[in-house]
Structures are given as C-alpha cells and as structure tokens.
C-alpha positions as CSV (number, residue, x, y, z in Angstrom):
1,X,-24.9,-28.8,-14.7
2,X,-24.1,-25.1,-14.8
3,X,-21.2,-25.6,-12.2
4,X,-19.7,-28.4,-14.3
5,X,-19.8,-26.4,-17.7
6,X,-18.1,-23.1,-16.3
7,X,-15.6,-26.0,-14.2
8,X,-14.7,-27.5,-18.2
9,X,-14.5,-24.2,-19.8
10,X,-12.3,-22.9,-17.4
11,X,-10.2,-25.9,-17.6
12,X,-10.1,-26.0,-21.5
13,X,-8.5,-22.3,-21.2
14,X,-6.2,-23.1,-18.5
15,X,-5.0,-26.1,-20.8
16,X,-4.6,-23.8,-23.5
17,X,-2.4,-21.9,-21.4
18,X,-0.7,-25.5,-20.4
19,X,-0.6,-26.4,-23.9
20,X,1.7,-23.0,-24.5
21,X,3.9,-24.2,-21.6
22,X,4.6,-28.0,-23.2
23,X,4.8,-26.1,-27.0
24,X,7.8,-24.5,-25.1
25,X,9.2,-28.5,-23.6
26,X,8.3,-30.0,-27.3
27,X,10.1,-27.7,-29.4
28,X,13.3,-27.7,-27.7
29,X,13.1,-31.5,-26.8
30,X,12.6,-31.9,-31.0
31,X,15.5,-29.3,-31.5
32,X,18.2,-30.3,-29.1
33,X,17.0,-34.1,-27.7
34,X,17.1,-32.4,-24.2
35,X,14.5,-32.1,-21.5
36,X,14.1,-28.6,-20.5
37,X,13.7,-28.0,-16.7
38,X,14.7,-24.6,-16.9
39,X,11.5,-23.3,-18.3
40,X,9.7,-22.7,-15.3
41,X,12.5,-19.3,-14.9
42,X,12.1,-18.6,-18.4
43,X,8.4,-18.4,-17.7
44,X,8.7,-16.2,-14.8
45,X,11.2,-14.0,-16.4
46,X,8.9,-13.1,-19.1
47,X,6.0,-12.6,-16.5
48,X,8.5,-10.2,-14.0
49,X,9.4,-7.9,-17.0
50,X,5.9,-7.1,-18.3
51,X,4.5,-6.9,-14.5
52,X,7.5,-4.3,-13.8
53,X,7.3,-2.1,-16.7
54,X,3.4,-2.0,-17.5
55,X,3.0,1.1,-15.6
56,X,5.6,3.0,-16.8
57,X,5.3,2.0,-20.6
58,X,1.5,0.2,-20.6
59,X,0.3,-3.0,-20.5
60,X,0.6,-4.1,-24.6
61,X,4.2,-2.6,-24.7
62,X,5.4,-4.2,-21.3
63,X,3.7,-7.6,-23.0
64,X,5.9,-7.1,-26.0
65,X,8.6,-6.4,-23.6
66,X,8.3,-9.2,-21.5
67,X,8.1,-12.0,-24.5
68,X,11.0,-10.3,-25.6
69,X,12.9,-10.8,-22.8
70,X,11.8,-14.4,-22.2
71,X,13.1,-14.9,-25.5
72,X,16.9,-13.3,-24.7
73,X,16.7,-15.2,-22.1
74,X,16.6,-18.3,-23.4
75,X,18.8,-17.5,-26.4
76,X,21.5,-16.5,-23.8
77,X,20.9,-19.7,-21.9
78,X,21.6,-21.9,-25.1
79,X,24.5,-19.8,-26.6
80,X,26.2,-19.4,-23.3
81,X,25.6,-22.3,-21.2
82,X,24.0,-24.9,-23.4
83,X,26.5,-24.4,-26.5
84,X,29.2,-25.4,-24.2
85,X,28.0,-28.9,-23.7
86,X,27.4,-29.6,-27.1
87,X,27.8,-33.5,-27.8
88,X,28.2,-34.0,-24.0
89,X,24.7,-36.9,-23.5
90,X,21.7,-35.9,-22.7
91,X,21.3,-36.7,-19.1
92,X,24.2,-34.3,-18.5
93,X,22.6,-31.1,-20.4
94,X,19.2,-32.1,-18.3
95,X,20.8,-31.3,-15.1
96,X,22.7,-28.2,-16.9
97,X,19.3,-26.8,-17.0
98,X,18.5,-27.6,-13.4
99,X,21.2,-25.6,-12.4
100,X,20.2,-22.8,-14.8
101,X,16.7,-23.3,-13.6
102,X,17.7,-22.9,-9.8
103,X,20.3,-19.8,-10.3
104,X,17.5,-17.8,-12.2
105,X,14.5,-18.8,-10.3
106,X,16.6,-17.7,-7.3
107,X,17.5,-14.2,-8.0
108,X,13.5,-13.8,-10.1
109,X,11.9,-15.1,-6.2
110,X,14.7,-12.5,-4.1
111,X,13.8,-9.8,-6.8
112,X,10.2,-10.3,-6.7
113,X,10.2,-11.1,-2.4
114,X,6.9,-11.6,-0.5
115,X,5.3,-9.1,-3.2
116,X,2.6,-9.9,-5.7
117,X,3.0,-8.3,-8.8
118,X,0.0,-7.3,-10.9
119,X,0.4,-8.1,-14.7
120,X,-2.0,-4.7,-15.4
121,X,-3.7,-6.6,-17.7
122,X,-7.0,-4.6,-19.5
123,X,-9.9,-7.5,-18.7
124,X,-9.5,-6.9,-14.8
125,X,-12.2,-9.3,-13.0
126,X,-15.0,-8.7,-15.6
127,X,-16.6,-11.8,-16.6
128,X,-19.2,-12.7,-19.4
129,X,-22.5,-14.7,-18.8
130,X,-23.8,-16.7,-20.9
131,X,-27.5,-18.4,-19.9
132,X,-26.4,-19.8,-16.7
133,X,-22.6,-20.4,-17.2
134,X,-20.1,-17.7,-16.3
135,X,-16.9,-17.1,-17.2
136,X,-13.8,-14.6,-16.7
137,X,-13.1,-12.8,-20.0
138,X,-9.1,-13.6,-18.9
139,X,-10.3,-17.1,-19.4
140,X,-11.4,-16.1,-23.1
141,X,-8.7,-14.2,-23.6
142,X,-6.4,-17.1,-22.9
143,X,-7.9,-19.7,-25.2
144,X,-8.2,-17.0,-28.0
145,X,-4.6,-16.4,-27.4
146,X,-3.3,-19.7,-27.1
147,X,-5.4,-21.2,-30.0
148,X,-4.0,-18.0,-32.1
149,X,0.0,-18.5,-31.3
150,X,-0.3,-22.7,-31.7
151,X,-1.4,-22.0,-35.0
152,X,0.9,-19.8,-35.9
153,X,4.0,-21.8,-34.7
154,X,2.3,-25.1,-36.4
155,X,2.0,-22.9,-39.7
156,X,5.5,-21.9,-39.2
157,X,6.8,-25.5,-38.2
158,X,5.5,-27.0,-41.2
159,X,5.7,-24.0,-44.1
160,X,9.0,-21.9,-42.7
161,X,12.4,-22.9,-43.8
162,X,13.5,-22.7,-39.8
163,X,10.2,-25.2,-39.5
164,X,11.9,-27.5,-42.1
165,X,15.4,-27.2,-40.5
166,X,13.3,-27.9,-36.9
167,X,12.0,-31.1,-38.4
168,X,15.5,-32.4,-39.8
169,X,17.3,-31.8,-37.2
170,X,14.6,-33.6,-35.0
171,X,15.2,-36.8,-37.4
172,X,18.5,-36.6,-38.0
173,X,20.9,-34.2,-36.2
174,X,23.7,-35.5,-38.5
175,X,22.5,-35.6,-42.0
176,X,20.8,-32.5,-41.6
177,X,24.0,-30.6,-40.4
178,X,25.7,-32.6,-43.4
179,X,23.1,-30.9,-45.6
180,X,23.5,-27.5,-44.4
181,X,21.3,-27.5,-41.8
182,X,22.5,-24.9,-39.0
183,X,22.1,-27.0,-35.7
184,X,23.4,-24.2,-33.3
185,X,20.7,-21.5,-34.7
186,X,18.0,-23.9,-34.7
187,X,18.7,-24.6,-31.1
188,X,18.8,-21.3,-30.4
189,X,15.7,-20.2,-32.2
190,X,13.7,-23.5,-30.3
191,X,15.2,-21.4,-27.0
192,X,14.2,-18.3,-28.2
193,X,10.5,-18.9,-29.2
194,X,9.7,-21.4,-25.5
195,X,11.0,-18.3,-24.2
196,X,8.6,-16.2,-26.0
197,X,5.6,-18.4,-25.1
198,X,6.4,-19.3,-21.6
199,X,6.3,-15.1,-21.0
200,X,2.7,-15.2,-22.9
201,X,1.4,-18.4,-20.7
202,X,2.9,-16.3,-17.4
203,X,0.6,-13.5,-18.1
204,X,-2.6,-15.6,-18.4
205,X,-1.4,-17.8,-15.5
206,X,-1.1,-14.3,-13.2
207,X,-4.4,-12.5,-14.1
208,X,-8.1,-13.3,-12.6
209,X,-9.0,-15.0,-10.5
210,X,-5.5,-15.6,-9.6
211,X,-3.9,-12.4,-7.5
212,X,-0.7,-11.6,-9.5
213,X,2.6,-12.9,-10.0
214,X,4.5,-14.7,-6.9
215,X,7.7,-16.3,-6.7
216,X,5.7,-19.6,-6.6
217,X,4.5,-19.1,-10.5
218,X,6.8,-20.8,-12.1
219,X,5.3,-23.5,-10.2
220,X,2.8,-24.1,-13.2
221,X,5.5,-25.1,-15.5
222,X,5.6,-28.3,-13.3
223,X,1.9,-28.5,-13.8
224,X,2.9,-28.2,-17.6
225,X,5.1,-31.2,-17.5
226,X,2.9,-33.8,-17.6
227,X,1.0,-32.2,-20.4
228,X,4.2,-32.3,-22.4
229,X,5.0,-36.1,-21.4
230,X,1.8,-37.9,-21.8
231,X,1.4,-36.0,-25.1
232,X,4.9,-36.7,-26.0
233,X,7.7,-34.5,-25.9
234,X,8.5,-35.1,-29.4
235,X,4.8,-33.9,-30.6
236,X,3.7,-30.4,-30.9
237,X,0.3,-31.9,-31.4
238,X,0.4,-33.9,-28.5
239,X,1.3,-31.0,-26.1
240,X,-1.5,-29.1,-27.1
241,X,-4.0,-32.6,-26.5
242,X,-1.8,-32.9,-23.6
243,X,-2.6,-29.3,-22.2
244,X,-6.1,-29.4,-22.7
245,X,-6.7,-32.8,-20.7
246,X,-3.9,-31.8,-18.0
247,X,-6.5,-28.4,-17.3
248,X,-9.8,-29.8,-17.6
249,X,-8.5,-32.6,-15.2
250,X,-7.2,-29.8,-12.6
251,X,-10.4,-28.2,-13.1
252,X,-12.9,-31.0,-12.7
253,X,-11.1,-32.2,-9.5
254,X,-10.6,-28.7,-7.7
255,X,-14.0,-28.4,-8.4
256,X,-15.5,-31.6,-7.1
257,X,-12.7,-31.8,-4.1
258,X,-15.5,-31.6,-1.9
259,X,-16.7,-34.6,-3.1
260,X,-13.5,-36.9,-3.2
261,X,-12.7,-36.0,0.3
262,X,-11.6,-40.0,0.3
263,X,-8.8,-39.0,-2.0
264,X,-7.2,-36.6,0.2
265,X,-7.1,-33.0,-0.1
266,X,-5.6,-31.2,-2.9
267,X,-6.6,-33.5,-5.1
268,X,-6.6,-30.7,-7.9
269,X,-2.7,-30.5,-7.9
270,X,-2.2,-34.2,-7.9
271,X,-4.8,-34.7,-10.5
272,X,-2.9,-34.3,-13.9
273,X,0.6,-36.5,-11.9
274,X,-1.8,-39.4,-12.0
275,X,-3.3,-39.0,-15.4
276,X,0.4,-39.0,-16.9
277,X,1.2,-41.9,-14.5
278,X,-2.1,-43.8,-16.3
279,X,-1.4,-42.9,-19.8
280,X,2.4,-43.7,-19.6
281,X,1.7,-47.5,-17.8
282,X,-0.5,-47.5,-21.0
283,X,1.3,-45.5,-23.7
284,X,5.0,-45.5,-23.1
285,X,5.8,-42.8,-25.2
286,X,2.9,-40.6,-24.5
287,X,-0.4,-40.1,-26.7
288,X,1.4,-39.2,-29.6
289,X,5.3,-39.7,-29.0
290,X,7.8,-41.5,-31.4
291,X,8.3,-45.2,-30.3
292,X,12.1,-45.9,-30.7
293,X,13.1,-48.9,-32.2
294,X,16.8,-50.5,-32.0
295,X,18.1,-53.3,-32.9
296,X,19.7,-56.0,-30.6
C-alpha cells in the first residue's frame, strides 16, 4: 500500500507538470487552429537557458531568465515563421512547426552534446516523509507550481481582455477580427505564454530523481501529447485532466513493470499512447473537446 501511494503522488505531480506541457498545445491550438509540434524545442530552450546561467546569476534569476526566453522564443517563431503562412490550411502550418521543431532541437542537442546539465535548483534530493509514504520535495514543488500557474492562466483566460480576445478568436477567427479583435497579437501572446510554461515544466522535468537536462528532454513533450489530445486540444480544462491521468498512468505502470512482464518492457512509456488510443475509440474529440458539426 505504501509503494502504491508514493507511485500515485508521484504521478499526480508529474501530470501536473504534463498538464503545463498540454496548457502550452491547448492554448495555441484555441488561438491559431494549429497543432504545435514545435513545443518540445520551446521546452528545452527554456530549460538550456536557466541550466546555463544559474551559476553565474542564481537559480530564481536564471528561472526568470529561462521562461523568458522560452517565451521570445516562441514569439519569434509565430512573428517570423508562422505569420508568414497566415491563411495557408492547417496541415501545412503543422508541418511548419516540424521543421521549426527539428532546426531548434538540433542546434539545443549539438549545444548541449553528451553533457547533462544541472537546473541548480534549491530542493536538491531532499525528500519529505510522511507516515510511511515518501516523497521528493521537487515532486511538491511541481504540483504547487503547476496548480499555482493553471490558475492563474484560467483566471486570466476567463477575466483578461487578452482571455476574452483568446476565446473569440477560438469561436470565430472572422467575426472577432471584424470586431476588433487583434488575431496576430493574440497568436503571438498563445506563443509567447506555451513558451513560458514549457521553460517552467522543463525545470521540474530535469530535477530529482531525474539527473539533469539531456538533449533527449524534450522527449516529454511527446509524453505530453496525449495528455493534450485525450483531454482535447480545444480545452484548457481537459489538458489539465488530461495531464493528471497521462502521469499517474506512467507512474502506476513503471512501478508495477515488474509485474506486467507479459506486456513487454517499457511498459511505462507506452502506457499513456494506449490510454489516448482507448479514450479516442471512445471519445472522438477527447474527454472534453468540441464535437464539430457540419452540415451535408
């Protein structure tokens, strides 16, 4: 019993830290109708920065630092590359951000070489026991963190007039422009702030009990995926359900592997592929995604 409750709190802060990654697909799905794929570089951009500069200019600056850059980032990727495409469909600006993806990820991995960077975070391997059940205070920190930014950018979505503009240009690209809506600076804010929270999700994804950040990091935004599709991509509520049962699944089957030896090995990784393979058969649109209708 003890084994399975530090397994499920362990996975219900690494899906926090999931859910920040599919925040990051959702709101520039909702903003621009097109599926991100260059996230995973965003996300180890952000992580890069603050693991280069945290000795120079500490760890909390080097953090602000690296969300900051994430964010340029991904504001120079929309206003540069995806601005251009504008009106082009969607498929098309998907694979734009393939090739964005692959060009950044490529010069982050020869930057970053065999090395593995430390983040210099301040909880270090310390952990905090509680009756029988231990857990990493990196853990703790990453659910507090998660939980705190979600509710921010939920707050914002719905009560911010950038939140409002999010929302009509989500329903209806054209009227909203028609009404004053800005579409290119709501894009590029949606850019801006999956930058920012990919770049806080790489910093929790490279601390305990991992060993640092590697070139294969941005590796975890695949993991994210799902989260964001069985949710819905169109559902900032369903990437943060999405997260949570995407890491509690990884967790639960790394952590009974032994056990489901008839499965194959690395059952953990496959795991949350075949919970979004389950829910879509069942839920085309994911647990909480828009159904389109058309008429014929």
């Amino acid at each position: 019993m003890t084994a399975f409750a530090e397994l499920l709190l362990g996975g219900v802060a690494l899906g926090s830290v999931y859910a920040l990654i599919a925040l990051g697909f959702v709101v520039i799905f909702r903003a621009t109708e097109v599926v991100n794929f260059a996230h995973a570089s965003l996300l180890l951009a952000g992580g890069y920065v603050t693991a280069v500069l945290h000795d120079d200019i500490g760890f909390w600056p080097a953090l602000a630092a690296g969300i900051a850059g994430a964010a340029l980032v991904g504001a120079a990727v929309e206003f540069l590359v995806m601005r251009r495409y504008r009106g082009r469909d969607h498929s098309v600006l998907a694979i734009v951000t393939i090739g964005v993806d692959i060009l950044l990820t490529t010069e982050l991995a020869r930057r970053i070489g065999t090395d593995v960077l430390s983040p210099g975070d301040p909880w270090g391997d310390a952990v905090v026991t509680i009756g029988s059940v231990t857990i990493a205070q990196t853990r703790i920190a990453a659910f507090l963190a998660a939980a705190l930014l979600i509710t921010a950018f939920l707050l914002a979505f719905r009560f911010t007039s950038w939140g409002v503009a999010m929302r009509a240009a989500a329903e209806s690209p054209s009227t909203a422009a028609l009404m004053g809506v800005r579409l290119g600076r709501v894009s590029l804010g949606a850019w801006a702030v999956a930058g920012g929270l990919a770049a806080v999700a790489a910093l929790f994804l490279t601390v305990f009990p991992t060993p640092g950040l590697e070139r294969s990091t941005s590796l975890a935004a695949l993991k994210a995926f799902p989260a964001a599709i069985l949710g819905g991509l169109d559902s900032t509520t369903g990437a943060l359900v999405g997260g949570l049962l995407v890491g509690v699944t990884e967790s639960l089957a790394t952590g009974y592997q032994g056990d489901l030896t008839f499965l194959g090995r690395g059952i953990g990784d496959l795991a949350p592929y075949l919970v979004m393979v389950v829910v879509l058969l069942i839920r085309p649109a994911g647990l909480f995604g828009t159904k389109e209708l058309a008429r014929v």
